[in-house]
N, C-alpha and C positions, 0 to 999 in steps of 0.2 A: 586686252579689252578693246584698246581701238582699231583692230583690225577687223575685228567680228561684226561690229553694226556696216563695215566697208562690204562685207561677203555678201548679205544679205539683198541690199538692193540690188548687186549686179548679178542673182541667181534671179531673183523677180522680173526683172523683161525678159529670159529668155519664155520663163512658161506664157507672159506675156503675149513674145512674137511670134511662139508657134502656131496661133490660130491666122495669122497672116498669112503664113502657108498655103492655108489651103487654098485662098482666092488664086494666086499667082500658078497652083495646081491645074485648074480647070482652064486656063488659055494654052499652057504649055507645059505639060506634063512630063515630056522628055524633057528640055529643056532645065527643067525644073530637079530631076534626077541628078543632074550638073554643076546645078546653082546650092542646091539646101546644104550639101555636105559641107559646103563651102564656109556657108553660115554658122553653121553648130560646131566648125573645126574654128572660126575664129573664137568663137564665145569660147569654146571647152579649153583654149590654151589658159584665159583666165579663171576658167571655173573647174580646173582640171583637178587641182585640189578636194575639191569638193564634190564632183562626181566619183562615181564607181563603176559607172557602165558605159561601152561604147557605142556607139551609133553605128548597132549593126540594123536594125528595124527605127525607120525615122517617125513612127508614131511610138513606139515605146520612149524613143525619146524623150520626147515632147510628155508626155504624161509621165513619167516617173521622175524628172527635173525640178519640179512640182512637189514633192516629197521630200527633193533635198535641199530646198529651198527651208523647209518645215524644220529640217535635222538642223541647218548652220543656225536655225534664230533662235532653235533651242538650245543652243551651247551657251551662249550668251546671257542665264541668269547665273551660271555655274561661275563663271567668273566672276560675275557679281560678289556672290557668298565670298569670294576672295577678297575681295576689295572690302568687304564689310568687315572683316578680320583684321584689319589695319587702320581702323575705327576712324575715319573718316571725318575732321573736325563737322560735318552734317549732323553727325549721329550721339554728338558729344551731349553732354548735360549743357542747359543755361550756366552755369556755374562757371563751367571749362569754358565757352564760347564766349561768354562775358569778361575773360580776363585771360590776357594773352596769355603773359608770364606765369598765370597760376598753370594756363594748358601745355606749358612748352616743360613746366617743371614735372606736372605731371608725365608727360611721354619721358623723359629721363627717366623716371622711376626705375624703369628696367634697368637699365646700365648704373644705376645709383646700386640696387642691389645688388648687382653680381657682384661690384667692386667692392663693395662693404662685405658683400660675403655672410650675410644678416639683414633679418628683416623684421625683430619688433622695438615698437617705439612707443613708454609710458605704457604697456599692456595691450600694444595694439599691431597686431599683425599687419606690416603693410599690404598691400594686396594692388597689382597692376590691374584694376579695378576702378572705371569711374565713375560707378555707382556707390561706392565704396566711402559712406560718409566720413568715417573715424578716420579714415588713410586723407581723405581731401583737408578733415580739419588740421589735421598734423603739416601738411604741405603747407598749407596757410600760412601758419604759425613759423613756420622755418622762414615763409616770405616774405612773410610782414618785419622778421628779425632783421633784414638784410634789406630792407628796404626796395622789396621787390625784384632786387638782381638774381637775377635765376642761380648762373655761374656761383655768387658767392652763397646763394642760400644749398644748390648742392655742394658745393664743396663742405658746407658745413653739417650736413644730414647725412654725410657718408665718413668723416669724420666720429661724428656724435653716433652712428650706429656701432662703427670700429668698436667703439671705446664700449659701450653697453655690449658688444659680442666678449669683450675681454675683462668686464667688472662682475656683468649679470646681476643689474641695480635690481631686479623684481627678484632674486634671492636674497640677496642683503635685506631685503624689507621682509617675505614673508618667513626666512628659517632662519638668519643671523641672528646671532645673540650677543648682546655687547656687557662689557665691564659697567656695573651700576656702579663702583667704588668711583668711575670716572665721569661719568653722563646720565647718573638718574640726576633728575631735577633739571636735567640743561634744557631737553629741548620737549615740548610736546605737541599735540593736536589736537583740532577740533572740531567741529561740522554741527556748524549753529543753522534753525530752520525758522525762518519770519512768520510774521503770520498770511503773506503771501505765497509761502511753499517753496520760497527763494530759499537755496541751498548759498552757506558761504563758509567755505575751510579755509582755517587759520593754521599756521605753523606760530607756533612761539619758540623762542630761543632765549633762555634767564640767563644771560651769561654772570650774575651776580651773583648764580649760585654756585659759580665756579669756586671750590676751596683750593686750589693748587693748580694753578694754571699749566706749568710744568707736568703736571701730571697730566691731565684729562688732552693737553695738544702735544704731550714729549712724543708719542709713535702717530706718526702725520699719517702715515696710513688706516690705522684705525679709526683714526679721526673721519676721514675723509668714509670710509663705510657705512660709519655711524651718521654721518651727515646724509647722506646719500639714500641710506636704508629710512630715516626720518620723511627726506622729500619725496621718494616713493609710495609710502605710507599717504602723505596728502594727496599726491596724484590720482591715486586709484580712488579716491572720493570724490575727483571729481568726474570721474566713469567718463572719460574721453573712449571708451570704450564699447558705452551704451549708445554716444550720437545719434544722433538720427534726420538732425537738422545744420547744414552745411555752416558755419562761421560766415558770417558779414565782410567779405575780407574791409571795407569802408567803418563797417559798424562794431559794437560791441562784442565783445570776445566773451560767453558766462564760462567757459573751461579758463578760469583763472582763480589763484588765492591770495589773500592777506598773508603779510610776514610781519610777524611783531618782535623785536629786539628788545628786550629789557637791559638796559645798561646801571640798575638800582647798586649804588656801593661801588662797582668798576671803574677804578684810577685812569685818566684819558692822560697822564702826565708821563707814562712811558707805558710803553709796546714791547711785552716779553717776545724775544725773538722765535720761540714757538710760536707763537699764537699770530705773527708775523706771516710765516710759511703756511701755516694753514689758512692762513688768509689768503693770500693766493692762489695757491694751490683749489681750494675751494671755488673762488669766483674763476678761476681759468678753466674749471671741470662744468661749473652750474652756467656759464656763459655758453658753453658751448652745446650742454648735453641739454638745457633746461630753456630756451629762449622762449617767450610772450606765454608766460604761466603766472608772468606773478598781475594783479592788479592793484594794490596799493601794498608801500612796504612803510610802517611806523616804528619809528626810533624813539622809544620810552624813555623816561626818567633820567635825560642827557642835561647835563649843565648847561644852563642857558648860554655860557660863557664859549660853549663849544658851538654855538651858531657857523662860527667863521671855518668849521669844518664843511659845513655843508655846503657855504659859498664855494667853497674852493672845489670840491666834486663838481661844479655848474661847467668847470671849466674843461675838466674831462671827459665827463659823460653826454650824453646825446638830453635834448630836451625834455623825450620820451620817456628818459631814465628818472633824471631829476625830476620832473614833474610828482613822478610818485612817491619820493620821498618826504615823509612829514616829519619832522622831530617835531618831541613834545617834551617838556622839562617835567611835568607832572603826570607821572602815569595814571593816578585816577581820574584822568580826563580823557583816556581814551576812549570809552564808549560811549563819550560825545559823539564821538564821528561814526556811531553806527544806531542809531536812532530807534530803528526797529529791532535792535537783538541786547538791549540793555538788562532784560531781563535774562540773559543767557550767559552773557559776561561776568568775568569773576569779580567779585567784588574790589579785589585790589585794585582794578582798573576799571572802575568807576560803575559795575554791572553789580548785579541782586542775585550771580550765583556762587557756591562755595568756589576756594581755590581751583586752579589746574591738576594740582596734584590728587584731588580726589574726583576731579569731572573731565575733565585728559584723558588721551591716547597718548602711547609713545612706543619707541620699537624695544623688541625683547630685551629684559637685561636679566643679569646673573648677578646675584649677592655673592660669589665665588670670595671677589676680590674686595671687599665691603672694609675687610680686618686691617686692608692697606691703609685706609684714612678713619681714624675711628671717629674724627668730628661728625666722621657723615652715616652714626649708626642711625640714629633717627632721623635717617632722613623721609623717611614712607612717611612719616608724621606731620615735620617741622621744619624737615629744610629748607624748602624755598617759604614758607607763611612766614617763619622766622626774619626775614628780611623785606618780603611783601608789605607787613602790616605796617612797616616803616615808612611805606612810600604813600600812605594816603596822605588826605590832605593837609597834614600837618606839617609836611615835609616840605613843599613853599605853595604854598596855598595862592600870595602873591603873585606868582610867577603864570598862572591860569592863564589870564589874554596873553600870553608870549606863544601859547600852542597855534599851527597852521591849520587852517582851515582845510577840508578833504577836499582835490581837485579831482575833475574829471581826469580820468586814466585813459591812457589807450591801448599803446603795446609796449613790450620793450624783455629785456632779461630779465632774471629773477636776482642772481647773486653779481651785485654791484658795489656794495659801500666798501672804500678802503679801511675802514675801521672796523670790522666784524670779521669772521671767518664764518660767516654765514647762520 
């Protein structure tokens, strides 16, 4: 490219100085037969490139030099289109140009993919694309996790793609089918709408409906699919796939959900060593594969006594993290903190609609193995109301002002608390 605009002006004097000729023609014409060739042989050592004819006739010269002056300026948008292929931070979006580390993450993209060897993430095709809303708001979110570090936000998106080319979480959610003998009642979903048209999905997790702990976390792998195939299940309602309008990287995030833990009846006085490993196992999978998805996570029907748990996470976790953690001793005071979807909540937890277990989503399950635990044949019925109905407000009605006020969120992981397996 920068040799092309140099061609051009040193073809333009010579059409130039051939009208010069002619005067110096009409005093000394022989003379002149002596001098011209002289001329056009110093130029044509530099423009020898660029011509194709020789000065055998010194008016054809002069007029056909003229032409290819025309040819070398018209090379020069052809290189352009090249350079326009290597997208030029000119040519970027405001988005990309407003935020270094979002554009520099974005130009990796390429080299992120090869090496992952895969390219969808939450249902969303990456695409070297930057126009490409869904792929920008996924970049975001890996950025915003890592605090803006490029370095570590790719290492960790090429990581989290590995691991989704070798799990295949959008199968576990749409065709896997899990043991109900182990996980009907544990976890469900839901996708309540305001009366502003505000969309907000919930995961809940009853882990009180656990009858054998042993059982539902003894194969960590199953575990961990079931879990996996559940958070996928919430993800695709929040259609990071439909985008159309780039994330705030500054502002609020709407591709996020609520996680509600019910802890109603579960002993905090010892930690079965299953439910231990999946505990980890879980937040070491959901840290990595799942980061700034969640936007408040509440911890239900926890012993007030157990406060001093949550202090002590303050000390691990990042501000961003803790901030979004509410415990509340009393679950029918949860939908306190959701002001406009009271009417959509189940009544256990403080809302005007029937249980989870008849107004819930959850992922496929199989009665196969139901004969294993027979406490849990009615469960389609009674198993989690069974224990639900327990926790209104009879349960410490006192203990109400003990619950956290909801704070403003911003970003962070989804699967954090040492005491869950998610």
């Amino acid at each position: 490219m920068s040799d092309q605009p140099a061609v051009a002006p040193t073809v333009e004097p010579v059409s130039a100085s051939a009208p010069a000729v002619a005067p110096a023609a009409e005093k000394a014409p022989e003379s002149q037969l002596e001098q011209k060739p002289e001329e056009p042989a110093a130029t044509e050592q530099k423009e020898q490139s660029a011509s194709n004819d020789t000065p055998a006739t010194e008016n054809k010269d002069t007029t056909t030099e003229t032409p290819v002056a025309e040819e070398s300026t018209a090379e020069a948008p052809a290189n352009d289109n090249k350079e326009g292929e290597a997208q030029p931070e000119s040519e970027k979006p405001t988005y990309l140009k407003n935020n270094a580390a979002l554009s520099q993450f974005f130009d990796r993209l390429s080299d992120i993919l090869k090496d992952a060897d895969y390219s969808e993430m939450w249902g969303v095709t990456l695409q070297e694309d930057s126009a490409n809303v869904p792929t920008i708001n996924i970049l975001i979110k890996y950025l915003r996790a890592n605090e803006g570090n490029v370095k570590l936000a790719e290492k960790q998106l090429v990581k989290a793609l590995k691991w989704r080319k070798s799990m295949d979480p959008v199968a576990l959610a749409e065709s896997g089918v899990y043991d109900a003998g182990k996980f009907a009642g544990l976890g469900y979903l839901t996708n309540y709408t305001d009366a502003d048209g505000k969309e907000t999905v919930v995961t809940w997790n009853i882990y009180g409906a656990v009858k054998d702990l042993g059982h539902a976390f003894g194969d960590l792998d199953e575990f961990i699919k079931w879990r996996v195939a559940l958070m996928e299940l919430a993800i695709k309602d929040l259609k990071l796939n439909e985008a159309t309008t780039v994330i705030d990287y500054d502002g609020e995030d709407p591709y996020q959900m609520i996680q509600v833990h019910d802890y109603l009846n579960v002993s905090f006085l010892r930690m079965n060593p299953k439910v231990k490993a999946a505990t980890k196992k879980t937040i070491d999978i959901f840290t990595t594969g799942y980061p700034e998805l969640l936007r408040e996570k509440f911890f239900v029907n926890v012993p007030a006594i157990m406060g001093w748990m949550f202090s002590a996470m303050k000390v691990f976790l990042s501000k961003n993290t803790t901030r979004k953690f509410h415990p509340i001793s009393n679950g029918a005071n949860l939908a306190r903190e959701f002001p406009g979807l009271v009417d959509r909540f189940p009544a256990a937890y403080g809302g005007k609609s029937p249980e989870l277990q008849s107004t819930a989503r959850t992922v496929n399950l199989t009665s196969e193995a139901s004969h294993e635990t027979p406490q849990e044949t009615p469960k389609d019925a009674g198993e989690a109301p069974q224990e639900q109905p327990q926790e209104q407000p009879q349960e410490q009605p006192q203990e109400q002002p003990k619950e956290e006020s909801k704070e403003p969120a911003k970003t962070e992981t989804t699967e954090t608390p040492a005491t869950t397996a998610a």
